[in-house]
N, CA, C and O of each residue as an XYZ file, in Angstrom:
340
protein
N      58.962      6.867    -68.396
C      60.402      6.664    -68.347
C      60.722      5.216    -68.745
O      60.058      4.195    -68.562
N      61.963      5.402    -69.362
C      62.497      4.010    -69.789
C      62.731      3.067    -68.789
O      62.674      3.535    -67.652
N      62.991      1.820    -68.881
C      63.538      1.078    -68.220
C      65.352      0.587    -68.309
O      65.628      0.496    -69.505
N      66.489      0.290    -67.508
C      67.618      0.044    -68.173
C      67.508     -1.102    -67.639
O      66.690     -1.480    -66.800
N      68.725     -1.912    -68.362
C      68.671     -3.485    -68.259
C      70.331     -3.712    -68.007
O      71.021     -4.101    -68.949
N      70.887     -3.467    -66.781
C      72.341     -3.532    -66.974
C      73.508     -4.884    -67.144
O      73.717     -5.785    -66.331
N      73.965     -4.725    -68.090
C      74.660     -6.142    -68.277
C      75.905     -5.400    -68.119
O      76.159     -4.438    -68.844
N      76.957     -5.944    -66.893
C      78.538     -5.429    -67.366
C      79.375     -7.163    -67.743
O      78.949     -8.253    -67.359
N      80.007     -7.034    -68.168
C      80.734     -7.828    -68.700
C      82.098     -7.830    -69.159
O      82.607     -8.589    -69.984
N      82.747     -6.664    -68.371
C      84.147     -6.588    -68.732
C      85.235     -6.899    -68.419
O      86.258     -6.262    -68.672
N      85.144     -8.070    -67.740
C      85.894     -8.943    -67.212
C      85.631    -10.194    -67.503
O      86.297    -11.080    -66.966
N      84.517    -10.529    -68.491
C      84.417    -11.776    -68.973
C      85.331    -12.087    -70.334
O      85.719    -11.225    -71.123
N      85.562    -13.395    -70.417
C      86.192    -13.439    -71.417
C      85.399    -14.004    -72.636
O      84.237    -14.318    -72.374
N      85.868    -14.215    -74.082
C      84.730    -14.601    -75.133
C      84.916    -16.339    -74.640
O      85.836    -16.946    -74.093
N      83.784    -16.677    -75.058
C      81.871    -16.275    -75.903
C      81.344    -16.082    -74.965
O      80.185    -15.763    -75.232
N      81.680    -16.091    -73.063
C      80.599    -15.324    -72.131
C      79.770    -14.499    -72.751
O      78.606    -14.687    -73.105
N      81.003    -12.824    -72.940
C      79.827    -11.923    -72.903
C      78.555    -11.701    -74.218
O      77.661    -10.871    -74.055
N      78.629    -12.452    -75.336
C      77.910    -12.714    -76.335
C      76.357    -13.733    -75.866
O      75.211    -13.626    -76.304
N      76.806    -14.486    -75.045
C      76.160    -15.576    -74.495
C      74.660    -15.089    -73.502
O      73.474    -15.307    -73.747
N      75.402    -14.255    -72.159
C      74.977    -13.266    -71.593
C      73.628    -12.147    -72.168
O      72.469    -11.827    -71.904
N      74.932    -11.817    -73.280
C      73.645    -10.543    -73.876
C      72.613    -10.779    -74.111
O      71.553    -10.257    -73.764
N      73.037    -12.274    -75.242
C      71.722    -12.658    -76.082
C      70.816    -13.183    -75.164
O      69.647    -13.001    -75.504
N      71.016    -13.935    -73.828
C      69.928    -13.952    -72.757
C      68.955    -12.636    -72.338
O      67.759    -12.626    -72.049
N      69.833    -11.638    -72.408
C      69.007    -10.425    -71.956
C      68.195    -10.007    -72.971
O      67.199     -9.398    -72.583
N      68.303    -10.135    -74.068
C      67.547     -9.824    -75.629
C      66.631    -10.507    -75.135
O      65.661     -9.931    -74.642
N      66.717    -11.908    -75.149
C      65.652    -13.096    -74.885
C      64.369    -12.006    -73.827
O      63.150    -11.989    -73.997
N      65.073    -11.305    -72.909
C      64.267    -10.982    -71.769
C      63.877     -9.598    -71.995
O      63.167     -8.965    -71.214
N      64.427     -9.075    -73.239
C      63.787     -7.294    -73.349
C      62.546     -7.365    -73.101
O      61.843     -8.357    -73.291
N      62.293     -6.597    -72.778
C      60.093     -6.095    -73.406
C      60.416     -4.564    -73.987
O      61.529     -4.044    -73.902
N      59.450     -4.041    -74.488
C      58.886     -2.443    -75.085
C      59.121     -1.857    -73.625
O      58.842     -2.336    -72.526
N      59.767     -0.582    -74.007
C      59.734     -0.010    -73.060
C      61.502      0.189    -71.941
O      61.834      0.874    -70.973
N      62.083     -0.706    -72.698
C      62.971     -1.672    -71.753
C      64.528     -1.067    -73.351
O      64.585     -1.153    -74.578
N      65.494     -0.487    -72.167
C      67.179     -1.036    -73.242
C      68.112     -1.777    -72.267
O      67.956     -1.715    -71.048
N      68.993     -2.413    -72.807
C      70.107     -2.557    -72.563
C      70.853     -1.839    -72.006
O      70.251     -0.799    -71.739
N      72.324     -1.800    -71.516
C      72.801     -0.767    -71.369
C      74.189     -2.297    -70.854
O      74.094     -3.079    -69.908
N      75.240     -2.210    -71.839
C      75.855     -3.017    -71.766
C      77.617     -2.731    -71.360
O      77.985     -1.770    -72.035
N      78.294     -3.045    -70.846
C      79.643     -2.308    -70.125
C      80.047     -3.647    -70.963
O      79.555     -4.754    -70.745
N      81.131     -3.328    -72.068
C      82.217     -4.152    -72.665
C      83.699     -3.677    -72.291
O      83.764     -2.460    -72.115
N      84.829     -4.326    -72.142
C      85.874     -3.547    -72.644
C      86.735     -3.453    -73.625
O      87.841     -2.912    -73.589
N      86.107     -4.104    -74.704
C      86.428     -4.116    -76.191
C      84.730     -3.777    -77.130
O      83.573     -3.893    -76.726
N      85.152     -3.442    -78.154
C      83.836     -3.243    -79.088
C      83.275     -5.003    -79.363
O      83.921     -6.030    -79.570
N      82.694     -4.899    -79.317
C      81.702     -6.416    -79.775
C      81.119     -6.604    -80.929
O      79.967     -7.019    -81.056
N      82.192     -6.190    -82.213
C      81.745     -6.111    -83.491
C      81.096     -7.086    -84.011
O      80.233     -6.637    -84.766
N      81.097     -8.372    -83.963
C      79.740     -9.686    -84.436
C      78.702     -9.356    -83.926
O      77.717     -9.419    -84.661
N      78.534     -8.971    -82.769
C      77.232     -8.738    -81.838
C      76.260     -7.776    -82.837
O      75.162     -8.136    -83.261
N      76.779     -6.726    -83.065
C      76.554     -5.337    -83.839
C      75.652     -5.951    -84.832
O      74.483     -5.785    -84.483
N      75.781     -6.695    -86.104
C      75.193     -7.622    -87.131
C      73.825     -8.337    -86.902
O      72.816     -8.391    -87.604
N      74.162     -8.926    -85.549
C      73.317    -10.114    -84.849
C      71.803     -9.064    -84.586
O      70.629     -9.427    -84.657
N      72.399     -7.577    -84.246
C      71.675     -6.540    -83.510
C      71.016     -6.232    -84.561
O      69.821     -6.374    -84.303
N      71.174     -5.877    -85.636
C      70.444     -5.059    -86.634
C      69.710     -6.012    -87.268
O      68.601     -5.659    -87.668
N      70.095     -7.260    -87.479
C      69.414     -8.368    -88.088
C      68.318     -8.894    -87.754
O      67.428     -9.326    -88.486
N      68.398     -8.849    -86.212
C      66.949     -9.404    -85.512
C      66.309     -8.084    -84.571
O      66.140     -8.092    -83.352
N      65.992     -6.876    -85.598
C      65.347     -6.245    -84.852
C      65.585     -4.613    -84.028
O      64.958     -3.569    -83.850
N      66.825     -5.180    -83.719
C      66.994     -3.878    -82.538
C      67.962     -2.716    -83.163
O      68.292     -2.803    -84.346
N      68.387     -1.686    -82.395
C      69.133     -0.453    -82.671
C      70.184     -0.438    -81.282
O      69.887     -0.905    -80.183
N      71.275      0.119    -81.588
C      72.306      0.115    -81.081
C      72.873      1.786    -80.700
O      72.392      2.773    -81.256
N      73.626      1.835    -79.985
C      74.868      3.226    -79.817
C      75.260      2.779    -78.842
O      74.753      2.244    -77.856
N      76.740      3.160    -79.336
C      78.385      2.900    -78.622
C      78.484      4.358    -78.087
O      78.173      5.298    -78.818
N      79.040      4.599    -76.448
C      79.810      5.517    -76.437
C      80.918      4.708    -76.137
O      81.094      3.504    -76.324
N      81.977      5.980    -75.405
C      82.702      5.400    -74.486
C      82.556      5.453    -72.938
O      81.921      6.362    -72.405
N      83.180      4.422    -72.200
C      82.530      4.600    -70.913
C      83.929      4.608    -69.822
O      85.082      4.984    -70.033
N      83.328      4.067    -68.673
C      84.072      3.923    -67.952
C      85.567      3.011    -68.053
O      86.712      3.358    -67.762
N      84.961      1.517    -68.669
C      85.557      0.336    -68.203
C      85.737      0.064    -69.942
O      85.934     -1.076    -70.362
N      85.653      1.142    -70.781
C      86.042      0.618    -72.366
C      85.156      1.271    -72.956
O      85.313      2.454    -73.257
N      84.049      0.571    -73.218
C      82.802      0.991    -73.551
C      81.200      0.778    -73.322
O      80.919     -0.340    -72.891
N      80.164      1.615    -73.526
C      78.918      1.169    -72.842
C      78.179      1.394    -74.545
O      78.177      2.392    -75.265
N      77.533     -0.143    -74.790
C      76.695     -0.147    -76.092
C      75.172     -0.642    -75.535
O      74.846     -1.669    -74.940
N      74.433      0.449    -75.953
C      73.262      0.760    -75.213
C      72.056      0.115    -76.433
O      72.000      0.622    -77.554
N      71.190     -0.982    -76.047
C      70.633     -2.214    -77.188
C      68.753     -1.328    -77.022
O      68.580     -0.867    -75.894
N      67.837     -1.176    -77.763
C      66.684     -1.057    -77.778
C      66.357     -1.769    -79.106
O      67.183     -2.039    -79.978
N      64.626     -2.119    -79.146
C      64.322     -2.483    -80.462
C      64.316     -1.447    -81.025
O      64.269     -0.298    -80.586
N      64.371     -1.877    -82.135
C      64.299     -0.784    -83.275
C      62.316     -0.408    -83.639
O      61.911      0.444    -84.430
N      61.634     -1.132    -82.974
C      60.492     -0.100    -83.585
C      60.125     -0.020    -82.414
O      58.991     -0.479    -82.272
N      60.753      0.510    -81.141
C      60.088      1.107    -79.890
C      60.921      2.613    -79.958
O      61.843      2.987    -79.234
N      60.371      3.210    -80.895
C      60.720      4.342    -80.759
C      61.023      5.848    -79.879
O      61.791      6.795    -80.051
N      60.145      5.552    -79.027
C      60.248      5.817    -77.672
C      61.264      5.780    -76.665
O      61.661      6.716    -75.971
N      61.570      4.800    -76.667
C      62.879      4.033    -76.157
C      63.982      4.409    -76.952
O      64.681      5.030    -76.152
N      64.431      4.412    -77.791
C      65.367      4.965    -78.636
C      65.599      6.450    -78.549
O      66.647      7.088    -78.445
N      64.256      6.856    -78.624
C      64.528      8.720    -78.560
C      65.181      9.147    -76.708
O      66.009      9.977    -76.334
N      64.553      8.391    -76.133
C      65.110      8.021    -74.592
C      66.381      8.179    -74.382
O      66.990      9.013    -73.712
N      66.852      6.988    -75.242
C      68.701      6.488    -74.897
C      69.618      7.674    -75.475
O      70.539      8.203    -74.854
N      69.309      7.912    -76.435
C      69.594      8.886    -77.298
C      70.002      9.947    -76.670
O      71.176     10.309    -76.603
N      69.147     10.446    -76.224
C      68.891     11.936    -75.198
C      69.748     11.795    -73.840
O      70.206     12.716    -73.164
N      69.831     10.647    -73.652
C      70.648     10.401    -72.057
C      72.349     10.244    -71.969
O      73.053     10.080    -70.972
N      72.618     10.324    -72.987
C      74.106      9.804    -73.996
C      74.458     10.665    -74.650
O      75.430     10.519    -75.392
């Protein structure tokens, strides 16, 4: 089983929750996603995500939205998030 890594942040205002995330990136391992509570989309973030590595999906959630972060070659983890969403 996966691990989740919960960051909410929807009550922060910008560049907090950008700031935040990229700490938790810093701290992923294999095995390990994100699972991030925004209440706006975090469209720069999205770029930053695909560029260095990882894979992404937006639903919608409770509090706006939940964008759920894995690397992109822990495939495992991805087929995981995927399935739970």
């Amino acid at each position: 089983m996966c691990k989740e890594i919960l960051i909410d942040v929807h009550e922060m205002q910008p560049p907090e929750p950008m700031d935040v995330v990229m700490k938790g990136l810093d701290n992923l391992n294999q095995g390990e996603y994100i699972k991030m509570i925004h209440r706006m989309q975090p469209h720069p973030l999205y770029d930053v995500l695909l560029d260095n590595g990882f894979r992404y999906k937006v639903t919608n959630g409770e509090y706006g939205f939940d964008i759920y972060i894995w690397f992109a070659k822990d495939k495992k983890t991805g087929e995981f998030v995927k399935s739970q969403i």
